[in-house]
PDB file with SEQRES, HELIX, SHEET and CRYST1 records, atoms N, CA, C and O in Angstrom:
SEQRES   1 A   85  UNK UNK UNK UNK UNK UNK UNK UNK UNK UNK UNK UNK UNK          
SEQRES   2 A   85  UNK UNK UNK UNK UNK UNK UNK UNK UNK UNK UNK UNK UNK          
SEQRES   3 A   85  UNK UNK UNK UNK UNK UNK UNK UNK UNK UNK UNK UNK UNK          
SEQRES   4 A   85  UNK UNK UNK UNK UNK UNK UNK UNK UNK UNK UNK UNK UNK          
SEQRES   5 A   85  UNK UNK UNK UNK UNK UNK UNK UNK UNK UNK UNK UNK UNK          
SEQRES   6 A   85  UNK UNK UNK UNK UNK UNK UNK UNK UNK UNK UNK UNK UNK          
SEQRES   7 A   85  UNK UNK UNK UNK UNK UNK UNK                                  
HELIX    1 AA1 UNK A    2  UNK A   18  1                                  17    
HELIX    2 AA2 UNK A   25  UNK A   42  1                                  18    
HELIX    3 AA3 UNK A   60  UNK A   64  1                                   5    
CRYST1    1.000    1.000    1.000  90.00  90.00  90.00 P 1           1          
ATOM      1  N   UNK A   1      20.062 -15.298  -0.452  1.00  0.00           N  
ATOM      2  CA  UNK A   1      20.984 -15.046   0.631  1.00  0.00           C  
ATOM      3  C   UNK A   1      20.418 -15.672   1.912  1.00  0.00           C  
ATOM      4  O   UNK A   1      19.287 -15.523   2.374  1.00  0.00           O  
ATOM      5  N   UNK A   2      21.358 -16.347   2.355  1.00  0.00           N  
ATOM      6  CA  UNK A   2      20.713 -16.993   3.748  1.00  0.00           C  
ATOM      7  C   UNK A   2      20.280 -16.839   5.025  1.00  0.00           C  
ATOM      8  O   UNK A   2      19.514 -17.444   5.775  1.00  0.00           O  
ATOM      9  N   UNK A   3      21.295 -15.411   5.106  1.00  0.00           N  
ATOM     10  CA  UNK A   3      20.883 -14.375   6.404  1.00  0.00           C  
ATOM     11  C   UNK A   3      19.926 -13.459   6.093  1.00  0.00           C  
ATOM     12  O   UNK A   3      19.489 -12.658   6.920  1.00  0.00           O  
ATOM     13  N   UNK A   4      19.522 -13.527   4.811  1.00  0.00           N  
ATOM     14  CA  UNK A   4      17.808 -12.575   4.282  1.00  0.00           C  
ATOM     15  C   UNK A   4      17.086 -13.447   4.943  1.00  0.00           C  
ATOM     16  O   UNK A   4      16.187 -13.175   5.738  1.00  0.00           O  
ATOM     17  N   UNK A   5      17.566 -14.804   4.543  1.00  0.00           N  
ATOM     18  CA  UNK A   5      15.983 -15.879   5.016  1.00  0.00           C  
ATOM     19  C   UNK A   5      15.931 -15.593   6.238  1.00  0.00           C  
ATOM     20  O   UNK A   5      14.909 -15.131   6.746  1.00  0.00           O  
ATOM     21  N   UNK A   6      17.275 -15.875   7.049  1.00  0.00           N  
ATOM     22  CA  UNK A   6      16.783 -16.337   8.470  1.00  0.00           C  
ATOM     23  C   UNK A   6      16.316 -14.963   9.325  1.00  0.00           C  
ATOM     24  O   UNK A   6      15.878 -15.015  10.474  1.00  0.00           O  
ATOM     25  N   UNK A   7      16.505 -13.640   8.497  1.00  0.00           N  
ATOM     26  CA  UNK A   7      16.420 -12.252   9.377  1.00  0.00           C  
ATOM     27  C   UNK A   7      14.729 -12.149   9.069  1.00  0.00           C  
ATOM     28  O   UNK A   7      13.970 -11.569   9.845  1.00  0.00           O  
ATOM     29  N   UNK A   8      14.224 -12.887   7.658  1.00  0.00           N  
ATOM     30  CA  UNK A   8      12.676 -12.536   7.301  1.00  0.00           C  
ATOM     31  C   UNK A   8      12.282 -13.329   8.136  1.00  0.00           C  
ATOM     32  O   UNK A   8      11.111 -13.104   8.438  1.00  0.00           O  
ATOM     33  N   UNK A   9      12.809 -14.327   8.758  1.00  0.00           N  
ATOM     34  CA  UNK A   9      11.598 -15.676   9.746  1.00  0.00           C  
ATOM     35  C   UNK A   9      12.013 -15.094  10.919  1.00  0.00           C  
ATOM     36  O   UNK A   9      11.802 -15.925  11.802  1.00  0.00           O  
ATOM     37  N   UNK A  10      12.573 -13.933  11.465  1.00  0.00           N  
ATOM     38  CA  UNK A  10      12.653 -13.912  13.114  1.00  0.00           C  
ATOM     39  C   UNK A  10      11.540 -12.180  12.890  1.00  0.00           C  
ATOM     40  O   UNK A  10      10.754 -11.665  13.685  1.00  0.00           O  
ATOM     41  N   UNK A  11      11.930 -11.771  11.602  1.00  0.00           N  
ATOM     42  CA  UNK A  11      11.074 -10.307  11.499  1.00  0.00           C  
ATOM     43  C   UNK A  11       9.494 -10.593  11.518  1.00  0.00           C  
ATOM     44  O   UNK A  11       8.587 -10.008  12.112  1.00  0.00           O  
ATOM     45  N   UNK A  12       9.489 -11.887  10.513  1.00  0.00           N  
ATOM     46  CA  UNK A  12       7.895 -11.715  10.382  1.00  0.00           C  
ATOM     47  C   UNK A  12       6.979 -12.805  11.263  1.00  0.00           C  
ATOM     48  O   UNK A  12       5.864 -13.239  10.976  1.00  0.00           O  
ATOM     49  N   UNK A  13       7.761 -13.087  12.360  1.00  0.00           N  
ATOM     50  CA  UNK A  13       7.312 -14.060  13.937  1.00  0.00           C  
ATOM     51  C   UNK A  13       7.174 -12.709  14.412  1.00  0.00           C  
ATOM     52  O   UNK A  13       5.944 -12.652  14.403  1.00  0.00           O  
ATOM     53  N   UNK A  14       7.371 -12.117  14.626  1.00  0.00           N  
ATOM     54  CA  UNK A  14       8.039 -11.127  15.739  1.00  0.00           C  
ATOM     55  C   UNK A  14       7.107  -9.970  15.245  1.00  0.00           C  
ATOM     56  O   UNK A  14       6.537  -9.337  16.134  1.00  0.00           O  
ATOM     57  N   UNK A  15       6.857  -9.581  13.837  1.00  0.00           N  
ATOM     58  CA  UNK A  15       5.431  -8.306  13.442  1.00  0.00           C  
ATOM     59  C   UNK A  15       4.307  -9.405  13.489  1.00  0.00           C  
ATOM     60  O   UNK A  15       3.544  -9.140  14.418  1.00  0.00           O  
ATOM     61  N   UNK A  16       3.950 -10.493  12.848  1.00  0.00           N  
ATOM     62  CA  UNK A  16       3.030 -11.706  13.150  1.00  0.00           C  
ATOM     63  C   UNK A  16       2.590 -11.015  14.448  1.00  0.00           C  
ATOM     64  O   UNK A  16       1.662 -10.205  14.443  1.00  0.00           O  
ATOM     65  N   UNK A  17       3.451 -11.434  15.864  1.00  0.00           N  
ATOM     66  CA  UNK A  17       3.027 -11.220  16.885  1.00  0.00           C  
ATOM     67  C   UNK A  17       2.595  -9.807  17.734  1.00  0.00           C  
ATOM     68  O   UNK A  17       1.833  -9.713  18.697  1.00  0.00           O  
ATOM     69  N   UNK A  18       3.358  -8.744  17.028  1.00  0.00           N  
ATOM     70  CA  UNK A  18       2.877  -7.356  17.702  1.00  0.00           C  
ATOM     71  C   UNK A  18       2.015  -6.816  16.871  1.00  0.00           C  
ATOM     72  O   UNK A  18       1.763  -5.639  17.127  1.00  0.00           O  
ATOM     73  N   UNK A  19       1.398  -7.335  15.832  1.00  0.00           N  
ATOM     74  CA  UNK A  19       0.625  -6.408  14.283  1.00  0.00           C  
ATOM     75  C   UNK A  19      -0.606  -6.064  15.066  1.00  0.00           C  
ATOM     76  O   UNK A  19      -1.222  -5.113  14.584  1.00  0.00           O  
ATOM     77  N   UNK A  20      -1.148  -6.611  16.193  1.00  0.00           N  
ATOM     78  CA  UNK A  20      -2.601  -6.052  16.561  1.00  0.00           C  
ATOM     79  C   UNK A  20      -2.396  -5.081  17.514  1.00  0.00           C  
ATOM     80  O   UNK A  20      -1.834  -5.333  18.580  1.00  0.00           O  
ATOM     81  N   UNK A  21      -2.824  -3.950  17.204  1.00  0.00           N  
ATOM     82  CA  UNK A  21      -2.576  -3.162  18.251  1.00  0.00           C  
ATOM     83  C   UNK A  21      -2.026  -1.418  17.577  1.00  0.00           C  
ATOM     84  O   UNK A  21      -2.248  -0.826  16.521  1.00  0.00           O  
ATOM     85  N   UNK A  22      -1.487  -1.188  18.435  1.00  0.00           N  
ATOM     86  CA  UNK A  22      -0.715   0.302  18.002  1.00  0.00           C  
ATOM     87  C   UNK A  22       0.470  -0.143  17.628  1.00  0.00           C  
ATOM     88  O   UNK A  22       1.141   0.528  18.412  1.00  0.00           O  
ATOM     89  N   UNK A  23       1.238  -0.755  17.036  1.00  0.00           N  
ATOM     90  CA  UNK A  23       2.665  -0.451  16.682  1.00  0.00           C  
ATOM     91  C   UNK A  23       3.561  -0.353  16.048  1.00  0.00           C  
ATOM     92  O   UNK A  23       4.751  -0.658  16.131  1.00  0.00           O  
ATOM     93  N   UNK A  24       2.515   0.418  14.910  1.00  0.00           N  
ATOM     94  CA  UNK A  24       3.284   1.038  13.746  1.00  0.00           C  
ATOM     95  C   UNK A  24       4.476   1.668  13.899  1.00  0.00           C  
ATOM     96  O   UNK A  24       5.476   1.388  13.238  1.00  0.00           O  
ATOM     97  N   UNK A  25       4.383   3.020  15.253  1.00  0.00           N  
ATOM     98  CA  UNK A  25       5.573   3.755  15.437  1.00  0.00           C  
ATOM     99  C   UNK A  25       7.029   2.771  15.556  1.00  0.00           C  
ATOM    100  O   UNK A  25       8.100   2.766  14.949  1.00  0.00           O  
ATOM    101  N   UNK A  26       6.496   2.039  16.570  1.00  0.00           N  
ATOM    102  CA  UNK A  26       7.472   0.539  16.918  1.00  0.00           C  
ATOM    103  C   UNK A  26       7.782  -0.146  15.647  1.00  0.00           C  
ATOM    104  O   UNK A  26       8.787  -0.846  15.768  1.00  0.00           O  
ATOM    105  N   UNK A  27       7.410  -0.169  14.811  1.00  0.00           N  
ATOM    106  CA  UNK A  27       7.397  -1.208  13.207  1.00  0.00           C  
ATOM    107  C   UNK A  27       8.301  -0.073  12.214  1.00  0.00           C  
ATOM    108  O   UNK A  27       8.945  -0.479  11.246  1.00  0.00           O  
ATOM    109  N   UNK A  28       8.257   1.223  12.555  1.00  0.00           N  
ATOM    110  CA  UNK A  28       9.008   2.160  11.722  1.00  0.00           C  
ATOM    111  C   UNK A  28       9.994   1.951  12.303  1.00  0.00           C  
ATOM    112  O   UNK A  28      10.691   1.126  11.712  1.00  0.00           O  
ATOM    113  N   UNK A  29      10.566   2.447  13.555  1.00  0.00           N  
ATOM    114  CA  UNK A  29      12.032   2.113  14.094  1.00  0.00           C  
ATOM    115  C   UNK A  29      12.649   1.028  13.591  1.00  0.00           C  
ATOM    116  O   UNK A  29      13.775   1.177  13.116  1.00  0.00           O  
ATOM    117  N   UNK A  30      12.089  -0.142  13.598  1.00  0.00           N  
ATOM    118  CA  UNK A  30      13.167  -1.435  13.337  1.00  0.00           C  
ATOM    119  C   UNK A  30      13.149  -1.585  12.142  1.00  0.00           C  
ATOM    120  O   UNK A  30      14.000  -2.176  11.478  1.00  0.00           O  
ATOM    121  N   UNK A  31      11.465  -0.679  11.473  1.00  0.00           N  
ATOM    122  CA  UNK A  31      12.367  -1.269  10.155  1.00  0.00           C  
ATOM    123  C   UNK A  31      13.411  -0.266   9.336  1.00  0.00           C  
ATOM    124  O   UNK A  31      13.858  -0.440   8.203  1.00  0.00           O  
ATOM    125  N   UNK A  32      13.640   0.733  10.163  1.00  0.00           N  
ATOM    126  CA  UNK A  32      14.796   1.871   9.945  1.00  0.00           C  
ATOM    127  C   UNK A  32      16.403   1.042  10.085  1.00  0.00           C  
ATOM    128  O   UNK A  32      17.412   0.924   9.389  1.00  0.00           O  
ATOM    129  N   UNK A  33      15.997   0.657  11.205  1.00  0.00           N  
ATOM    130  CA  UNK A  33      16.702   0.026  11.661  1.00  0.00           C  
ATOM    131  C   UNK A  33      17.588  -1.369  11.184  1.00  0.00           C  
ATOM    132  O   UNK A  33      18.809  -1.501  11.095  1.00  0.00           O  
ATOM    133  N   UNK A  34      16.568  -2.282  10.933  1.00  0.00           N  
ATOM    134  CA  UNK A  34      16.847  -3.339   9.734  1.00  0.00           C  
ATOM    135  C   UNK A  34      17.413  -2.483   8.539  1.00  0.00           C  
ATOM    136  O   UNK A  34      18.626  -2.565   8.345  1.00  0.00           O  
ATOM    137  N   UNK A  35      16.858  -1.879   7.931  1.00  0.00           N  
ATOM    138  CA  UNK A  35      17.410  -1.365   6.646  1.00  0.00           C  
ATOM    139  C   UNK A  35      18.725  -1.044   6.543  1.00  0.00           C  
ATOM    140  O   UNK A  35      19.493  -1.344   5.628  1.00  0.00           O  
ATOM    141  N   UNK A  36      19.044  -0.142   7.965  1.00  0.00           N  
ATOM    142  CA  UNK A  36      20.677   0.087   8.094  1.00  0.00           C  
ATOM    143  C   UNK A  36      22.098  -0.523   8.474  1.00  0.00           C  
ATOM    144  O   UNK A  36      23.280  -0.195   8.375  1.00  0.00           O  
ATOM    145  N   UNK A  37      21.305  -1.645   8.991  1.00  0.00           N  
ATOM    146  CA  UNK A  37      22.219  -2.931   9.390  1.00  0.00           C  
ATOM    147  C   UNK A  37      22.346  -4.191   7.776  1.00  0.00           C  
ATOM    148  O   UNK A  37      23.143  -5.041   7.380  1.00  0.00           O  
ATOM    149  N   UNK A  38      21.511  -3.815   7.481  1.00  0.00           N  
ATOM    150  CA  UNK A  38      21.744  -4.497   6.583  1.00  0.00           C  
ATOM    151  C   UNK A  38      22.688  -3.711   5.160  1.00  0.00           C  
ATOM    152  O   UNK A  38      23.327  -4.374   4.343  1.00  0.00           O  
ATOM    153  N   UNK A  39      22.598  -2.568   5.146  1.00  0.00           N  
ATOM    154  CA  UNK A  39      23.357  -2.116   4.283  1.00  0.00           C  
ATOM    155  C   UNK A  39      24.486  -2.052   4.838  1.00  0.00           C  
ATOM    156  O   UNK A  39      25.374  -2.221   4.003  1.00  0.00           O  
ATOM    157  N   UNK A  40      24.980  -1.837   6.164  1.00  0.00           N  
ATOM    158  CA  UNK A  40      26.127  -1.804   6.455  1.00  0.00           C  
ATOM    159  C   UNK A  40      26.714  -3.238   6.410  1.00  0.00           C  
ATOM    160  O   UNK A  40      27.895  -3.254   6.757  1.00  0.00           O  
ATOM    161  N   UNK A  41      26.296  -4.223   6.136  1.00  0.00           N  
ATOM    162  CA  UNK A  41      26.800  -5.486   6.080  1.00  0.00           C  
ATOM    163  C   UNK A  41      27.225  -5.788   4.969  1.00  0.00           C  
ATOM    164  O   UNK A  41      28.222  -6.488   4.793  1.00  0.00           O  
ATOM    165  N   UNK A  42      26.350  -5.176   3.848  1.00  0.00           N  
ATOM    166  CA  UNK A  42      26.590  -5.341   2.526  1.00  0.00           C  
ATOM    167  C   UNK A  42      27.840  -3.958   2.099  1.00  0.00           C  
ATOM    168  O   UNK A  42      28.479  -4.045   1.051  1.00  0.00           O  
ATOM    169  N   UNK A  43      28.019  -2.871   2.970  1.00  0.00           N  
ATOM    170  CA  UNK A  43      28.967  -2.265   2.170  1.00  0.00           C  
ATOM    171  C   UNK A  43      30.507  -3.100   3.452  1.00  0.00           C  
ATOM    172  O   UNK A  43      31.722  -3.006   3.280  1.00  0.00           O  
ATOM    173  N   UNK A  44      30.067  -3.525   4.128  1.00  0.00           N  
ATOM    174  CA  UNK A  44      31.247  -4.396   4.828  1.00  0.00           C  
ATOM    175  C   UNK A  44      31.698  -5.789   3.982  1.00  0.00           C  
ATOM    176  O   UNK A  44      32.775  -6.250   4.360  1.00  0.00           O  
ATOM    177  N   UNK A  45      31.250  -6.278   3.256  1.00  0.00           N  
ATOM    178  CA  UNK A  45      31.259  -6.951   2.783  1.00  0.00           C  
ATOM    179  C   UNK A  45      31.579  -6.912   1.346  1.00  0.00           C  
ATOM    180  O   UNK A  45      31.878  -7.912   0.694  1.00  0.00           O  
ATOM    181  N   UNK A  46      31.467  -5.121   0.651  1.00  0.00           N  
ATOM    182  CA  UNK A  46      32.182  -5.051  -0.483  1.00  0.00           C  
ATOM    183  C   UNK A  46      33.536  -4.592  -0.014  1.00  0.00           C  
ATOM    184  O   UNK A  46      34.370  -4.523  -0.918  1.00  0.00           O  
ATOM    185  N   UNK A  47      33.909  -4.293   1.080  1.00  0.00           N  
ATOM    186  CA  UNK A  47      35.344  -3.743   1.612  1.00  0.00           C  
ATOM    187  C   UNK A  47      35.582  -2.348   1.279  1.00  0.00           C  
ATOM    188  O   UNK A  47      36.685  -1.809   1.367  1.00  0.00           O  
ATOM    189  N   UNK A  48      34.518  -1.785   0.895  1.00  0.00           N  
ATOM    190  CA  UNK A  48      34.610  -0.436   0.873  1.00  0.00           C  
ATOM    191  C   UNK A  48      35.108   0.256   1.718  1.00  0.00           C  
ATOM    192  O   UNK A  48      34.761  -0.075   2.852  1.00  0.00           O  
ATOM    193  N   UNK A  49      35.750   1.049   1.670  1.00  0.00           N  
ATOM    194  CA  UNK A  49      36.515   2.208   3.085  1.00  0.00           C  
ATOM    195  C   UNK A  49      35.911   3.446   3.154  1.00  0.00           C  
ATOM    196  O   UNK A  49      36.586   4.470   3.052  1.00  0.00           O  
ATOM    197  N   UNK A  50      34.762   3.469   3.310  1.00  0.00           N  
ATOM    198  CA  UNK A  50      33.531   4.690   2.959  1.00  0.00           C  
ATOM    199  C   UNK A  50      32.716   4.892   4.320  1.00  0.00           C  
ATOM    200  O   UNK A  50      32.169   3.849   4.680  1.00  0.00           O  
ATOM    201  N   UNK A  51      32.597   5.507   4.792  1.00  0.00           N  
ATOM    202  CA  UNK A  51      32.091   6.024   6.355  1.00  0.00           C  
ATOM    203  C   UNK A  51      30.488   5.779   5.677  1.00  0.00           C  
ATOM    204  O   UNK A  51      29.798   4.998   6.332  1.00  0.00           O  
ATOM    205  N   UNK A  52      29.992   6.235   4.722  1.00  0.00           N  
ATOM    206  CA  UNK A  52      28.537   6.410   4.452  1.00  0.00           C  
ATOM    207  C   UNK A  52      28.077   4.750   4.648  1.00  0.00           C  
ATOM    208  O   UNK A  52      28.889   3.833   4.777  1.00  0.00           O  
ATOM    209  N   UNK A  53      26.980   4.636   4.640  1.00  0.00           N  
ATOM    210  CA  UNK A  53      26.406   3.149   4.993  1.00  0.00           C  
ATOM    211  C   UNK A  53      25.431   2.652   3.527  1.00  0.00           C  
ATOM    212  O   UNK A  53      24.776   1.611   3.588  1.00  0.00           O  
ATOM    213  N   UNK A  54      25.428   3.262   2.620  1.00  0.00           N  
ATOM    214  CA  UNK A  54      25.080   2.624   1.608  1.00  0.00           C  
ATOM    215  C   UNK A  54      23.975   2.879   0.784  1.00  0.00           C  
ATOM    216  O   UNK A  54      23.740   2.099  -0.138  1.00  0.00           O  
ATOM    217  N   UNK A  55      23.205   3.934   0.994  1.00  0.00           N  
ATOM    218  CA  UNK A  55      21.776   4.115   1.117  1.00  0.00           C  
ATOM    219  C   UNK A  55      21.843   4.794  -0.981  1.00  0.00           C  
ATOM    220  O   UNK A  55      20.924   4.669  -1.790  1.00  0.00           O  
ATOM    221  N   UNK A  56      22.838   5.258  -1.168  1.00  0.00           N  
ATOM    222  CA  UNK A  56      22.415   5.536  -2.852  1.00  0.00           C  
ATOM    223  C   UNK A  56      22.934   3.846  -3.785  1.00  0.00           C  
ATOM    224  O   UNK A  56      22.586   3.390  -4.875  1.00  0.00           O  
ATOM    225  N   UNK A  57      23.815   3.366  -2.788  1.00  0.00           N  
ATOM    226  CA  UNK A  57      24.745   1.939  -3.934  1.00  0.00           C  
ATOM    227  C   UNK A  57      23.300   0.644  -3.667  1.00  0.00           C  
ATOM    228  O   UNK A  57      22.985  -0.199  -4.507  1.00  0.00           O  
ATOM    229  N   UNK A  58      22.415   0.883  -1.850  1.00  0.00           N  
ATOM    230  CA  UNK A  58      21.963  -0.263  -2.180  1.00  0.00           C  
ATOM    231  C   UNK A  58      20.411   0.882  -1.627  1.00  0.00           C  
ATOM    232  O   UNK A  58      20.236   1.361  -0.506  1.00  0.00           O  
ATOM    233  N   UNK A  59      19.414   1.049  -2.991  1.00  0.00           N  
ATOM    234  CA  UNK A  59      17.905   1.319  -2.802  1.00  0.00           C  
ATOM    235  C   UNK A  59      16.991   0.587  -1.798  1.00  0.00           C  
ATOM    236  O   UNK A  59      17.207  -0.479  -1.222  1.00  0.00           O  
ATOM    237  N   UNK A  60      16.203   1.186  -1.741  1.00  0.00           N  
ATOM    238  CA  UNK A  60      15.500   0.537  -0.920  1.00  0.00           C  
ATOM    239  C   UNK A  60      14.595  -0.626  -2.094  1.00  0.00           C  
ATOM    240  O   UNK A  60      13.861  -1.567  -1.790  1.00  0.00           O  
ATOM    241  N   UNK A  61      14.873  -0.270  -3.076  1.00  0.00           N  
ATOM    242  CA  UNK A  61      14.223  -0.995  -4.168  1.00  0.00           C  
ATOM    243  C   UNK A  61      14.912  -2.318  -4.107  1.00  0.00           C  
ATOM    244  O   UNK A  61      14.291  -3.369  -3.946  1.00  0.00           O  
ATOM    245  N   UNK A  62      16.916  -2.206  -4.311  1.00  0.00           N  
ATOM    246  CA  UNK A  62      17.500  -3.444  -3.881  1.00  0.00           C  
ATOM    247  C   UNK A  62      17.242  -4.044  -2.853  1.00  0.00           C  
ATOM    248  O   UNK A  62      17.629  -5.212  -2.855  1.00  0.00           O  
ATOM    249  N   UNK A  63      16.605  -3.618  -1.738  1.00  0.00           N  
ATOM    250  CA  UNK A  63      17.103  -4.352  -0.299  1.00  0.00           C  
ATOM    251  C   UNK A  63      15.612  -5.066  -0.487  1.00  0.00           C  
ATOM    252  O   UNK A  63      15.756  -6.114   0.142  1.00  0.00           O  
ATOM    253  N   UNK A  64      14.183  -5.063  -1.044  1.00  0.00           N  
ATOM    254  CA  UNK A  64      13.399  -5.486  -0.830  1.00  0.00           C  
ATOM    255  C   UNK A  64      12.651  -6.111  -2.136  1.00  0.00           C  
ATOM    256  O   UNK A  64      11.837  -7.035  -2.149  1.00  0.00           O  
ATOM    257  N   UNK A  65      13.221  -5.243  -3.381  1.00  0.00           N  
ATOM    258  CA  UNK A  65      13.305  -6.463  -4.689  1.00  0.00           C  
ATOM    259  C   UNK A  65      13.781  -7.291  -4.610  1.00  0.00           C  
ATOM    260  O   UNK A  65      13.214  -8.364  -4.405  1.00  0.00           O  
ATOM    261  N   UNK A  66      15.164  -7.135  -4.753  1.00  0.00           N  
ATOM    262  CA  UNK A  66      15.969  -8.111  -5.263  1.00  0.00           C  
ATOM    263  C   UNK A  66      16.474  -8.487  -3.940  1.00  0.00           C  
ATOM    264  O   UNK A  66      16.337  -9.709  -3.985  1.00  0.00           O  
ATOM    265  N   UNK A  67      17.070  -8.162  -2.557  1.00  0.00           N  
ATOM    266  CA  UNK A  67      17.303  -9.241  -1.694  1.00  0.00           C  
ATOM    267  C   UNK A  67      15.961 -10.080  -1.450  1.00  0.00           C  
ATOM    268  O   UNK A  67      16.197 -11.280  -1.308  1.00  0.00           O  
ATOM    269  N   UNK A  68      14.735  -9.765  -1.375  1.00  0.00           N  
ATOM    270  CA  UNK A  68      13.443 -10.021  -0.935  1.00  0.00           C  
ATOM    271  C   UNK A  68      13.204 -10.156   0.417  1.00  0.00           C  
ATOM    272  O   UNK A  68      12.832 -11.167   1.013  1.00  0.00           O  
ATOM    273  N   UNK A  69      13.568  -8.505   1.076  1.00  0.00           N  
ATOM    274  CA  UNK A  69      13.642  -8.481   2.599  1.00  0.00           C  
ATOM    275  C   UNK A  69      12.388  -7.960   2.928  1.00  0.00           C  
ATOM    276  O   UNK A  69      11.740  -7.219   2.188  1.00  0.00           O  
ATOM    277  N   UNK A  70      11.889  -8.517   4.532  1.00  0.00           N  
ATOM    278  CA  UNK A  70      10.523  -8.833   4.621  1.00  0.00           C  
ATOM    279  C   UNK A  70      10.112  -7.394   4.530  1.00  0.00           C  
ATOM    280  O   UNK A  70      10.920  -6.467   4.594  1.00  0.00           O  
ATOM    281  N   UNK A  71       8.556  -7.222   4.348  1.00  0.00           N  
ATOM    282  CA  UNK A  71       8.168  -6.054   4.105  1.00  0.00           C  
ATOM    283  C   UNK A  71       6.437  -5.658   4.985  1.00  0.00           C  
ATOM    284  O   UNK A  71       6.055  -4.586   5.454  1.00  0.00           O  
ATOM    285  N   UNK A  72       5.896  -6.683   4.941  1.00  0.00           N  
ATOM    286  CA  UNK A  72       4.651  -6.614   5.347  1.00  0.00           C  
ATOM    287  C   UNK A  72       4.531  -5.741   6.934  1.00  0.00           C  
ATOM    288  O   UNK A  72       4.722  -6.563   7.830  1.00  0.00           O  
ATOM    289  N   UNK A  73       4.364  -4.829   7.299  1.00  0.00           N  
ATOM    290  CA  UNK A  73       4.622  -3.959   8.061  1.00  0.00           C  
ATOM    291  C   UNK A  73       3.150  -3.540   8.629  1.00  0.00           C  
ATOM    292  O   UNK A  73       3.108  -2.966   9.718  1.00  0.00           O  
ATOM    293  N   UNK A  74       2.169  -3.760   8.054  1.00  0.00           N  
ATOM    294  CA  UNK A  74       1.020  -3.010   8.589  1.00  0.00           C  
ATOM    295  C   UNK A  74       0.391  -3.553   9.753  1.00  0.00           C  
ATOM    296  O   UNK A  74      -0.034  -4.708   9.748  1.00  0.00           O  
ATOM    297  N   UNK A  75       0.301  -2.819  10.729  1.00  0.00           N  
ATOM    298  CA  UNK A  75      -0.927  -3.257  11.715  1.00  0.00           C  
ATOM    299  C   UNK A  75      -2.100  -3.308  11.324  1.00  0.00           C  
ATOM    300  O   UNK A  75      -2.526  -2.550  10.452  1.00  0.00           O  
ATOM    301  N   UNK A  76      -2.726  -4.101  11.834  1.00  0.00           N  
ATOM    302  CA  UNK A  76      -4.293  -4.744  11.879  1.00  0.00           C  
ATOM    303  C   UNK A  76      -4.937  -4.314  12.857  1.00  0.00           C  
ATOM    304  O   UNK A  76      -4.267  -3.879  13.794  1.00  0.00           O  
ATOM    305  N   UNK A  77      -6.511  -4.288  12.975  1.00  0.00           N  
ATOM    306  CA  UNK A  77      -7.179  -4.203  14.010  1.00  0.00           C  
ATOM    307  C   UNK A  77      -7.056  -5.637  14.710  1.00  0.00           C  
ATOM    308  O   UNK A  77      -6.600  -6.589  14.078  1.00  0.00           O  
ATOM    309  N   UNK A  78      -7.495  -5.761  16.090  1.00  0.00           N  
ATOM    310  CA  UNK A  78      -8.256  -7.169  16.356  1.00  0.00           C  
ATOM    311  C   UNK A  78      -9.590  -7.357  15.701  1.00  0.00           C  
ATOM    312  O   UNK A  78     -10.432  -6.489  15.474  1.00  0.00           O  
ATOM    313  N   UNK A  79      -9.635  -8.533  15.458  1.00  0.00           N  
ATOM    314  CA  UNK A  79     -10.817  -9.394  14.894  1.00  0.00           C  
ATOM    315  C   UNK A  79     -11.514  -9.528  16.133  1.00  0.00           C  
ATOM    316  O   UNK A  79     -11.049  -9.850  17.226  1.00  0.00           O  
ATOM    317  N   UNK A  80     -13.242  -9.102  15.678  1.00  0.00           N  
ATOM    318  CA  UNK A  80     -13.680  -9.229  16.962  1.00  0.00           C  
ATOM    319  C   UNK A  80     -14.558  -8.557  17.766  1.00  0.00           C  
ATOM    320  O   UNK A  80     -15.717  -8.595  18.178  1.00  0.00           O  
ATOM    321  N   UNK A  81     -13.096  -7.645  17.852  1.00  0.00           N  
ATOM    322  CA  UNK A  81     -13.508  -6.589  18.739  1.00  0.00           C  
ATOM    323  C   UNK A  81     -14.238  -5.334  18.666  1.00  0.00           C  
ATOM    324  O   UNK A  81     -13.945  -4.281  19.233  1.00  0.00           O  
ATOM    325  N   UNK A  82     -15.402  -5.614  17.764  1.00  0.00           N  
ATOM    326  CA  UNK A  82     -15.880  -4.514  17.237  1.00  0.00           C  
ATOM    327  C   UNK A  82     -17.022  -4.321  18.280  1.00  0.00           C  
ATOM    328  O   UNK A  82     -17.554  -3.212  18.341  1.00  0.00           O  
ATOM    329  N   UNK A  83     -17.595  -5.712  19.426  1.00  0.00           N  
ATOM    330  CA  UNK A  83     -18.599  -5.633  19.765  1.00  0.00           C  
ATOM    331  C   UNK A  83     -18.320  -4.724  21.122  1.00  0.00           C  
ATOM    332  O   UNK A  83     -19.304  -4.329  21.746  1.00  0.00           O  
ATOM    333  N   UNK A  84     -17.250  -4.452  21.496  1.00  0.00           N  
ATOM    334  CA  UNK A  84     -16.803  -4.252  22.652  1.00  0.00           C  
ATOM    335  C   UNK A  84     -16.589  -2.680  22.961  1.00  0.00           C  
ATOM    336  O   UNK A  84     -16.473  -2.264  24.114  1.00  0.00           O  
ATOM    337  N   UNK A  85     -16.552  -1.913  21.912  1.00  0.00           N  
ATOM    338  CA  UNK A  85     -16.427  -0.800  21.303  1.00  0.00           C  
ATOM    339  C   UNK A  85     -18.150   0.529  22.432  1.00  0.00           C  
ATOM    340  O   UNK A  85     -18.338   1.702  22.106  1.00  0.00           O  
TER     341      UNK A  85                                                      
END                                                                             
């Protein structure tokens, strides 16, 4: 899917760039967030007339098996900075 690709190259520039540091809490929101926009696209897109947003038709197993939506989420320490401590 082509909007998987282009949503994994702006997600994983964008954790790439905040991963050092504290911002896991920040990395849970969006990826709450991602998860629900994206199911709502996919139950918009089956034309379903269903208020719910999708969460038993598409797993979290589908959205990151089989679409292969980005996942790498963990913060890192800085490299480094151990001397500074």
């Amino acid at each position: 899917m082509k909007l998987i690709a282009k949503l994994n190259a702006a997600v994983a520039g964008w954790v790439n760039y905040f991963r050092v540091g504290n911002a896991s809490r920040a990395f849970s929101e969006v990826r709450d967030y991602l998860e629900m926009k994206v199911r709502t696209l996919l139950t918009r897109r089956k034309r379903r007339q269903k208020t719910s947003v999708g969460w038993r038709r598409w797993s979290n197993e589908y959205l990151y098996g089989v679409l292969g939506l980005f996942w790498d989420w963990k913060t890192r320490p800085l490299t480094g900075a151990e001397g500074f401590a």
